[in-house]
Residue frames as a rotation matrix with the C-alpha (Angstrom) as fourth column:
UNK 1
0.597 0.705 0.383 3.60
0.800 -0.491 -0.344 -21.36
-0.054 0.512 -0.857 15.50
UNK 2
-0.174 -0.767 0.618 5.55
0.931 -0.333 -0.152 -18.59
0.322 0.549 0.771 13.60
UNK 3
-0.670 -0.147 -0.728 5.46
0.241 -0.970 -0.026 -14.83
-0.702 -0.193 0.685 14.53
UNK 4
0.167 0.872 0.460 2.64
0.901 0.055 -0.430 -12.99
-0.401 0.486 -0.776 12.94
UNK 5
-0.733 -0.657 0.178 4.08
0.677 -0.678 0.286 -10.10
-0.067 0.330 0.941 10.79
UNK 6
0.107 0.884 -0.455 1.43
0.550 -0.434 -0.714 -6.76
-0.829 -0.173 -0.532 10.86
UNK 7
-0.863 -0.461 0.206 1.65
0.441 -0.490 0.752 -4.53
-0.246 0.740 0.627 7.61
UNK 8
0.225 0.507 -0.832 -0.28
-0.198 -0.812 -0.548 -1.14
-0.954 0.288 -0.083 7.54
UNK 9
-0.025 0.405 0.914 -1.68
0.979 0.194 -0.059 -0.03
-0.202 0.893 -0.402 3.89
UNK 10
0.119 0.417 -0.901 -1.96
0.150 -0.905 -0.399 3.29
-0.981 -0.088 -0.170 2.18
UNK 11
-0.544 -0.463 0.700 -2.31
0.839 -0.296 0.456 4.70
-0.004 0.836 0.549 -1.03
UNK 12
-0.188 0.638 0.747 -3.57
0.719 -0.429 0.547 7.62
0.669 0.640 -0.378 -2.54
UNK 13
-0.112 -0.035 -0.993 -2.96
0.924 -0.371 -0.091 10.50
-0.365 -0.928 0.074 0.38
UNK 14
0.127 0.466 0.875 -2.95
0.631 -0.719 0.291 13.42
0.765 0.515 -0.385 -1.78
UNK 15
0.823 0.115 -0.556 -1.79
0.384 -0.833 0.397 15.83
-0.418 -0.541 -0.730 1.09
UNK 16
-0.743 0.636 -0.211 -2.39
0.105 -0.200 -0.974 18.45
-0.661 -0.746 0.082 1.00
UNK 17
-0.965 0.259 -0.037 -4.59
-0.225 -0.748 0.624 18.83
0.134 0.611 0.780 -2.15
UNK 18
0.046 0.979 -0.199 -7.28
-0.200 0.204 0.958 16.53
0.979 -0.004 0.206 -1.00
UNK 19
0.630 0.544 -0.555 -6.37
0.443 0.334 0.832 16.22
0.638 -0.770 -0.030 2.71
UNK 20
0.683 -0.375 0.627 -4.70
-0.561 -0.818 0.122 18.56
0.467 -0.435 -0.770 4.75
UNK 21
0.018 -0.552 0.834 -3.26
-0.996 0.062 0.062 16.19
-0.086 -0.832 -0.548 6.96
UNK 22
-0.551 -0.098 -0.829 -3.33
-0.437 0.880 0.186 12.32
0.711 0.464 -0.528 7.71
UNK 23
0.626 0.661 0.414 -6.64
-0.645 0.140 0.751 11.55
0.439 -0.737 0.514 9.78
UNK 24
-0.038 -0.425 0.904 -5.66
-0.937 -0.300 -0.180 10.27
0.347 -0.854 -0.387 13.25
UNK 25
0.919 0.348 0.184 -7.71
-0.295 0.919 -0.261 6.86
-0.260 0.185 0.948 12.65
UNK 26
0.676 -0.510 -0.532 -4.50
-0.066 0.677 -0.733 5.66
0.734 0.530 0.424 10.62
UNK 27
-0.305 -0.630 0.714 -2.24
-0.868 -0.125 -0.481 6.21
0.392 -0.766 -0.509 13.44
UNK 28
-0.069 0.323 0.944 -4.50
-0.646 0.706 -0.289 3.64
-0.760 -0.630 0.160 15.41
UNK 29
0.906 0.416 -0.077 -5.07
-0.408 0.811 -0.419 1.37
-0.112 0.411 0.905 12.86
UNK 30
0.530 -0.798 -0.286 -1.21
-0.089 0.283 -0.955 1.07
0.843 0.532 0.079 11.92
UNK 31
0.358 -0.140 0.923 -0.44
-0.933 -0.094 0.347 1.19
0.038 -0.986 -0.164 15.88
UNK 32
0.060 -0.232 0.971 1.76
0.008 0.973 0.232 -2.37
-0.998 -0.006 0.060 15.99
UNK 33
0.986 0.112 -0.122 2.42
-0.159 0.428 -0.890 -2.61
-0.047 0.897 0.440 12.41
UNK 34
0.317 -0.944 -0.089 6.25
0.609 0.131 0.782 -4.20
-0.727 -0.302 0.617 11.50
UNK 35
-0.626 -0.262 0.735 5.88
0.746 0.074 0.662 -2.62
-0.228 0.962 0.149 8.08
UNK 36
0.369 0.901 -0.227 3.76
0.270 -0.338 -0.902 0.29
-0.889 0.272 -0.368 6.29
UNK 37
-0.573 -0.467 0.673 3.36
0.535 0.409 0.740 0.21
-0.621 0.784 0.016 2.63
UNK 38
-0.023 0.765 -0.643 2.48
0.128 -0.636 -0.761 2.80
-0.992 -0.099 -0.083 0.54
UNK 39
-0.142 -0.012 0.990 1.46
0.883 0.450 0.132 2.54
-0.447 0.893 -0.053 -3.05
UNK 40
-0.634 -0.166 0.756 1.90
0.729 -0.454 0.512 5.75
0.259 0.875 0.409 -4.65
UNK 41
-0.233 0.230 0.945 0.72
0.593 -0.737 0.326 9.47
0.771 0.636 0.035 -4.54
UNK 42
-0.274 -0.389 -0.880 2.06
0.961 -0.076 -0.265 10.58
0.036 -0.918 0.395 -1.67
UNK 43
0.510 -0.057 0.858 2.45
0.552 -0.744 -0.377 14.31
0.660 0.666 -0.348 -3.28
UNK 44
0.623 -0.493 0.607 3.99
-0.679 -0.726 0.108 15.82
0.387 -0.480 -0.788 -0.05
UNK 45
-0.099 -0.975 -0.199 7.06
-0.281 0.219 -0.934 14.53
0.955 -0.037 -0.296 0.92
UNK 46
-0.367 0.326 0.871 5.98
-0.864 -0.465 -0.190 14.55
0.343 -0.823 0.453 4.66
UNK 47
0.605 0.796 0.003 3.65
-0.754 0.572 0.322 11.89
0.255 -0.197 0.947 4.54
UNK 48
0.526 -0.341 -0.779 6.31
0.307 0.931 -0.200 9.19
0.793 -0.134 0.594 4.56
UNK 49
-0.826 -0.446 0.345 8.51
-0.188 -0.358 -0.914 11.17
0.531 -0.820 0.212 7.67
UNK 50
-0.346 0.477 0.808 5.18
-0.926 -0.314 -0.210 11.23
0.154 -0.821 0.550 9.27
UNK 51
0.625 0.269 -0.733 4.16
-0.317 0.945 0.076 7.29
0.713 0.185 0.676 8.28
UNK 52
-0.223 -0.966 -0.130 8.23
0.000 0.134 -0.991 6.68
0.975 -0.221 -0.030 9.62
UNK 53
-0.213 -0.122 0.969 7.06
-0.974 -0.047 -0.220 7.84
0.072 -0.991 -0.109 13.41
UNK 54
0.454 0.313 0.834 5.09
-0.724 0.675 0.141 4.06
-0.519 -0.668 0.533 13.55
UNK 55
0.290 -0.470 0.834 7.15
0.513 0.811 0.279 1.65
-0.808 0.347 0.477 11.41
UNK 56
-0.632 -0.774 -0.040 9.55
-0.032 -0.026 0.999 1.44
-0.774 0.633 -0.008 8.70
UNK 57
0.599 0.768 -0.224 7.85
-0.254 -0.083 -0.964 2.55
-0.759 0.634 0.145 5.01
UNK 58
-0.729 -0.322 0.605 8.58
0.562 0.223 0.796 1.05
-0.391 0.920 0.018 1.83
UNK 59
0.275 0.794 -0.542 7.07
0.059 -0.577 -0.815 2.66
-0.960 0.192 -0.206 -0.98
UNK 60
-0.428 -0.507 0.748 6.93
0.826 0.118 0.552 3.26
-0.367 0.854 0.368 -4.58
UNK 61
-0.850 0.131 -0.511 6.18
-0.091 -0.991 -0.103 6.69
-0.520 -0.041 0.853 -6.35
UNK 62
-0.072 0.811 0.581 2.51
0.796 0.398 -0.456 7.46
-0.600 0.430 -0.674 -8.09
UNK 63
0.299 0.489 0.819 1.15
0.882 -0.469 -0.042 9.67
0.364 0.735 -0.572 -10.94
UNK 64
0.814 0.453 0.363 0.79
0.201 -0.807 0.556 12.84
0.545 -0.379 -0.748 -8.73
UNK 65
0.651 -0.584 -0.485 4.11
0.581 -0.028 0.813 12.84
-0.489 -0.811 0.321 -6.69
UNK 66
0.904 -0.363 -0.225 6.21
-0.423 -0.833 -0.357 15.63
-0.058 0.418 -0.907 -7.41
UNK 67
0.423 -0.904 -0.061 10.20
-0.070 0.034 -0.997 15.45
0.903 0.426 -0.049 -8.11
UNK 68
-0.198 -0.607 0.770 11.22
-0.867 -0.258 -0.426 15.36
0.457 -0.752 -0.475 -4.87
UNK 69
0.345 0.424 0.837 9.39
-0.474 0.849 -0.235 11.67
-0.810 -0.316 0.494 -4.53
UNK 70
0.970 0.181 -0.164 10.57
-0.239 0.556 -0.796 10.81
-0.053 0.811 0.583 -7.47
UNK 71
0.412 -0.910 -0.044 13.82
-0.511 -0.190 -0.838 11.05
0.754 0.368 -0.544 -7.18
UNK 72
-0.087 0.004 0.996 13.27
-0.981 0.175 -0.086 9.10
-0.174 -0.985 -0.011 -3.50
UNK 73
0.237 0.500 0.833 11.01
-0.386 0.835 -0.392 6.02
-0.891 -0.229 0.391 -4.42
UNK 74
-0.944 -0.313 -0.103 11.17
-0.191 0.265 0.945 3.53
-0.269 0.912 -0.310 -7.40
UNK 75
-0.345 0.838 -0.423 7.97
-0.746 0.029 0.665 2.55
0.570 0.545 0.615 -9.49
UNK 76
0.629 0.458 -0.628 7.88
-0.144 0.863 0.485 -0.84
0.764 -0.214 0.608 -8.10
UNK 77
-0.253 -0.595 0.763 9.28
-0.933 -0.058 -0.354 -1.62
0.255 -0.802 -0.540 -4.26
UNK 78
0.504 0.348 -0.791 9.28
-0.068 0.929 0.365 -4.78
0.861 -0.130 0.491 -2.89
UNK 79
-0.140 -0.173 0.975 9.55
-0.987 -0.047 -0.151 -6.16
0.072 -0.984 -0.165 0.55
UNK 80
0.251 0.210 -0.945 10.18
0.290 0.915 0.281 -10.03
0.924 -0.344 0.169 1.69
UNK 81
-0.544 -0.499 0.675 9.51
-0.771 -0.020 -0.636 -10.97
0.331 -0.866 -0.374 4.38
UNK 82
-0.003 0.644 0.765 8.60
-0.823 0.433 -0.368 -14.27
-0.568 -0.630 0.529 5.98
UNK 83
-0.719 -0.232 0.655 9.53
0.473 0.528 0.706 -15.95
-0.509 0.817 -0.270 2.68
UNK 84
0.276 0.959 -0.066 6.91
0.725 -0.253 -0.641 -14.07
-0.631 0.129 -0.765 1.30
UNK 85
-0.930 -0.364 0.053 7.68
0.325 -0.746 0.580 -11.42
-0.172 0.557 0.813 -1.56
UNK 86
0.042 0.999 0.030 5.25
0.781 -0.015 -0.625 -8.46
-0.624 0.050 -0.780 -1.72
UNK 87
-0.508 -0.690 0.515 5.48
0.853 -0.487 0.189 -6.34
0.120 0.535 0.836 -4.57
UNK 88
-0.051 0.382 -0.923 4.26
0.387 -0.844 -0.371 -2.23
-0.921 -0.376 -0.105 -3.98
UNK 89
-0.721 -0.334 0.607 2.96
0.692 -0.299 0.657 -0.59
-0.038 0.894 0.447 -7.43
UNK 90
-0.678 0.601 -0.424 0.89
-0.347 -0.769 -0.536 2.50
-0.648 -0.217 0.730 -7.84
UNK 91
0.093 0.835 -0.542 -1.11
-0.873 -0.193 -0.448 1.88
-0.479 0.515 0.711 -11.04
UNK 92
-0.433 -0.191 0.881 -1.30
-0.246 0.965 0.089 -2.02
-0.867 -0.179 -0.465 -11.28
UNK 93
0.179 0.722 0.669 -3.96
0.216 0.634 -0.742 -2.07
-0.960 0.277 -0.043 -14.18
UNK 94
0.719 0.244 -0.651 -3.19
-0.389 -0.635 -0.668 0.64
-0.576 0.733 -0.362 -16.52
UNK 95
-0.035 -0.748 -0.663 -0.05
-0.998 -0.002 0.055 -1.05
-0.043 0.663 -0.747 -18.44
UNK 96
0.956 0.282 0.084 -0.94
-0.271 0.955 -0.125 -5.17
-0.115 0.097 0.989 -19.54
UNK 97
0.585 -0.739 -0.336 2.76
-0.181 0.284 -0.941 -5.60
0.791 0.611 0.032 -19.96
UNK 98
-0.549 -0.642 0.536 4.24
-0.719 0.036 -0.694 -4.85
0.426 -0.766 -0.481 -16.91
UNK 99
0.517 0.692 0.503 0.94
-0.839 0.526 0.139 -6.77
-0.169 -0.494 0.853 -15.51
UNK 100
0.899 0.368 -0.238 2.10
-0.409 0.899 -0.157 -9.80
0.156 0.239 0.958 -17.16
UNK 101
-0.201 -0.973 -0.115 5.74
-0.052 0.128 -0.990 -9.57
0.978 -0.194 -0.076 -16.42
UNK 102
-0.170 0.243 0.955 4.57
-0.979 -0.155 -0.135 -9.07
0.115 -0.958 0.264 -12.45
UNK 103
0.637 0.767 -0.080 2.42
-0.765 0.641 0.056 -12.02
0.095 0.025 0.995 -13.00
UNK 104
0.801 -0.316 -0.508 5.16
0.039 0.875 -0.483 -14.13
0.598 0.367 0.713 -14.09
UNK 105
-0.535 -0.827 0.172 7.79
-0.425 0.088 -0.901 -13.58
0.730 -0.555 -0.398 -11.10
UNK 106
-0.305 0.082 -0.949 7.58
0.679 0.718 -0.156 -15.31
0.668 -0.691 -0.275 -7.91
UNK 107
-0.677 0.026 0.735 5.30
-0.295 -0.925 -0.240 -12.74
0.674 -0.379 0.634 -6.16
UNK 108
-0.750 0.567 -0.342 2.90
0.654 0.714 -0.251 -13.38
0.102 -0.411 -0.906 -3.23
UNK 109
0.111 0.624 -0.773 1.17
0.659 -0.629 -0.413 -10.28
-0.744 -0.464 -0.481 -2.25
UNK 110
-0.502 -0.214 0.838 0.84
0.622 -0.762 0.178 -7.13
0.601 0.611 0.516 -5.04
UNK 111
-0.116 0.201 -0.973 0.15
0.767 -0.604 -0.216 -3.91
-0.631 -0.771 -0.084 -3.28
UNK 112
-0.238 0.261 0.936 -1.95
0.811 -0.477 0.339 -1.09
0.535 0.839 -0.098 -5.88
UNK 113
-0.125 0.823 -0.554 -3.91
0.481 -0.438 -0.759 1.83
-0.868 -0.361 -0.341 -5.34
UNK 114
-0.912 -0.341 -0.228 -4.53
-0.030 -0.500 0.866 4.52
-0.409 0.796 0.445 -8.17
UNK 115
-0.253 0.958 -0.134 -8.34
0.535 0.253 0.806 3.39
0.807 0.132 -0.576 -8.26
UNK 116
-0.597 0.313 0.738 -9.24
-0.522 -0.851 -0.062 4.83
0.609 -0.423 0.672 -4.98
UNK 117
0.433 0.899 -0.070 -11.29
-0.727 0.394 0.562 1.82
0.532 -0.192 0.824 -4.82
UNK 118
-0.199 -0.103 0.974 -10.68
-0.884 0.447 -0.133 -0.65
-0.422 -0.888 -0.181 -2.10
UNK 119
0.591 0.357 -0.723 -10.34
-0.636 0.758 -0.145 -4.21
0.497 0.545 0.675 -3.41
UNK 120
-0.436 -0.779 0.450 -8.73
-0.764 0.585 0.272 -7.79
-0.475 -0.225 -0.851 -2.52
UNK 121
0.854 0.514 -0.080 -8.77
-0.514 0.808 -0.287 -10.86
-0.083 0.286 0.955 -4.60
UNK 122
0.401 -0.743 0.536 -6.69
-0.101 0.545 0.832 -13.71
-0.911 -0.388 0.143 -5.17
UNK 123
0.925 0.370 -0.085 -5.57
-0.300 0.577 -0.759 -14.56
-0.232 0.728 0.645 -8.67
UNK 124
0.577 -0.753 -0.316 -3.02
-0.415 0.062 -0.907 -16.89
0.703 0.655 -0.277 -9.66
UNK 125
0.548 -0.238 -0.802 -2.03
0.768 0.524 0.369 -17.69
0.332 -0.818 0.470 -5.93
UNK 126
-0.943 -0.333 0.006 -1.11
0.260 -0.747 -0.612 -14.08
0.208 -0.576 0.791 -5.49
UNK 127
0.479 0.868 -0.127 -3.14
0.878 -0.477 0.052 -11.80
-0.016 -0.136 -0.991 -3.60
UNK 128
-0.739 -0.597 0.314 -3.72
0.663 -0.728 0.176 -8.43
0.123 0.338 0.933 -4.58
UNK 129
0.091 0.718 -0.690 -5.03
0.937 -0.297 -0.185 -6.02
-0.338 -0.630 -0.700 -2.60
UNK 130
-0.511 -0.199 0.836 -5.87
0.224 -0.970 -0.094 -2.03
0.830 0.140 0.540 -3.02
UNK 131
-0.709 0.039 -0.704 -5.84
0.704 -0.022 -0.710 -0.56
-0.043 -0.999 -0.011 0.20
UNK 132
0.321 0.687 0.652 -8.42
0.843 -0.521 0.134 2.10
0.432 0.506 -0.746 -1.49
UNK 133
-0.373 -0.649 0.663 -7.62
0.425 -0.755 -0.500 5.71
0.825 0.095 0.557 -0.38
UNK 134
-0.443 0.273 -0.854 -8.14
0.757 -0.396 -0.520 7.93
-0.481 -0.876 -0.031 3.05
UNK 135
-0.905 0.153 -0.397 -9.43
-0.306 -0.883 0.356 10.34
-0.296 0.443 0.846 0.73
UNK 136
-0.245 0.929 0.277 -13.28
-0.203 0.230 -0.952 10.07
-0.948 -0.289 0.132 0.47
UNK 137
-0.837 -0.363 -0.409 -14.23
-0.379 -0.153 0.913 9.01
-0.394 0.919 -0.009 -3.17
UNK 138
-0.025 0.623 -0.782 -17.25
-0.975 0.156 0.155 7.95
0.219 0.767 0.604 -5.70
UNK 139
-0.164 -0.206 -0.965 -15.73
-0.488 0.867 -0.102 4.21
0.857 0.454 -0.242 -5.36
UNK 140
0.175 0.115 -0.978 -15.47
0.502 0.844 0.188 3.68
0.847 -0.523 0.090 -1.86
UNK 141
0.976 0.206 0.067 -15.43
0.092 -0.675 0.732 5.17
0.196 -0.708 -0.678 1.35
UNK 142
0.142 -0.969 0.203 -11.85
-0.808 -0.232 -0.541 6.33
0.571 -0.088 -0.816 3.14
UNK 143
0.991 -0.128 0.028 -10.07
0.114 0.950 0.292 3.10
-0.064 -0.286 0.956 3.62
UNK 144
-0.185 -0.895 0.405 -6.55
-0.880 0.334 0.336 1.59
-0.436 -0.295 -0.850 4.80
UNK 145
0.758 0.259 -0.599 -5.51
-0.217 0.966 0.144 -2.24
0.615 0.021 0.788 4.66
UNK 146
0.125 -0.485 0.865 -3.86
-0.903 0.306 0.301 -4.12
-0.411 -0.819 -0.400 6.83
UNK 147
0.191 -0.210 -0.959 -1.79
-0.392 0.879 -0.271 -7.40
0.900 0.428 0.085 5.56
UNK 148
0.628 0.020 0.778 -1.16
-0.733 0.352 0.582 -10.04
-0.262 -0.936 0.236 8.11
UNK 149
0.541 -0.259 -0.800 1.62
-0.659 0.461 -0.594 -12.79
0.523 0.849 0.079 7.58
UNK 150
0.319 -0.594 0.739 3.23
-0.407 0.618 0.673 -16.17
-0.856 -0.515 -0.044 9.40
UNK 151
-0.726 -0.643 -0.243 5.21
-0.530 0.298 0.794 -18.50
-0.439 0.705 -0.557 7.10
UNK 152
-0.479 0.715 0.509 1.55
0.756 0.631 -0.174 -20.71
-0.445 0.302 -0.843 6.22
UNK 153
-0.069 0.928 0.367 -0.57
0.966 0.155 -0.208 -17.70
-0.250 0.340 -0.907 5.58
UNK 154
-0.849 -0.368 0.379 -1.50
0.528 -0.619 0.581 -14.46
0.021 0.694 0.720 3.94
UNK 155
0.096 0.866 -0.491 -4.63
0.819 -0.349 -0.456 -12.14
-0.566 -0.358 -0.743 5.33
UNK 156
-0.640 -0.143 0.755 -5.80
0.588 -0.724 0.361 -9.29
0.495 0.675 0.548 3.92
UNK 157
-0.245 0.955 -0.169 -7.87
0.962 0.218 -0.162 -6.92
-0.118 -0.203 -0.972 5.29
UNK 158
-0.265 0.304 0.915 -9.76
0.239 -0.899 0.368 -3.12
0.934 0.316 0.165 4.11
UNK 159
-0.290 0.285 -0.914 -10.43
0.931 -0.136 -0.338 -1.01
-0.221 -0.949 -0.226 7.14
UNK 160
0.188 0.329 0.925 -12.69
0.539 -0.822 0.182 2.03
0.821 0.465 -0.332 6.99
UNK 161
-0.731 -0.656 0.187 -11.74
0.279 -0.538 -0.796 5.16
0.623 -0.530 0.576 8.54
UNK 162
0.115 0.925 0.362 -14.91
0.098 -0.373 0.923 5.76
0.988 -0.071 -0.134 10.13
């Protein structure tokens, strides 16, 4: 039995305009992760130095991220590991082109946010997960995710900050 790879979630942080800080809950939830991935709208630089104290961040830039993130992250990041290839995009739905170009590499895992809303499904033999947003919202309470990987399998899971 392979090694079980942990990978914290985040999109949609918004500090400081919608959260001063990064609630303490993610700390524990991302406690043991090899990996934290963050899909987009960071807006303060910070957040990823402050992600950096528990594991190595990949990321990709969102809507809201100023020039100084842009000029850091790329639209689309990707991370293999395990044989596994997970791609990291901020706004997964809003362009059907890129969708279908995504669609058609050899991707296992897509990583979104830009909804706010907290989702996982499977389609195609990828899963694709929004980790929905620590920021409280209409769609869904303040959620993380947490990805889980061995060379056989592929977990997903939404965790509320509560």
């Amino acid at each position: 039995m392979g090694k079980t790879i942990k990978i914290g979630l985040i999109a949609d942080t918004h500090i400081p305009t919608c959260l001063r800080e990064l609630p303490a809950r993610i700390f524990e939830i991302f406690q043991g992760t090899d990996y934290i991935l963050h899909a987009g709208d960071y807006v303060r630089v910070s957040v990823i130095d402050e992600l950096q104290t528990i594991a190595p961040v990949i990321g990709c830039v969102g809507n809201m991220d100023p020039s100084d993130i842009r000029t850091k992250l790329p639209p689309i990041a990707t991370l293999e590991v395990e044989k596994k290839i997970i791609l990291v995009i901020h706004d997964l739905w809003g362009n059907p082109k890129r969708l279908e170009s995504i669609k058609k590499k050899q991707v296992d895992v897509i990583v979104h946010g830009h909804s706010h809303k907290a989702t996982i499904q499977k389609e195609e033999n990828v899963l694709i997960i929004n980790p929905g947003s620590p920021i409280a919202s209409i769609y869904s309470g303040r959620t993380v995710g947490l990805l889980y990987l061995t060379l056989d399998n592929i977990e997903g899971e939404i965790v509320d900050l509560k």
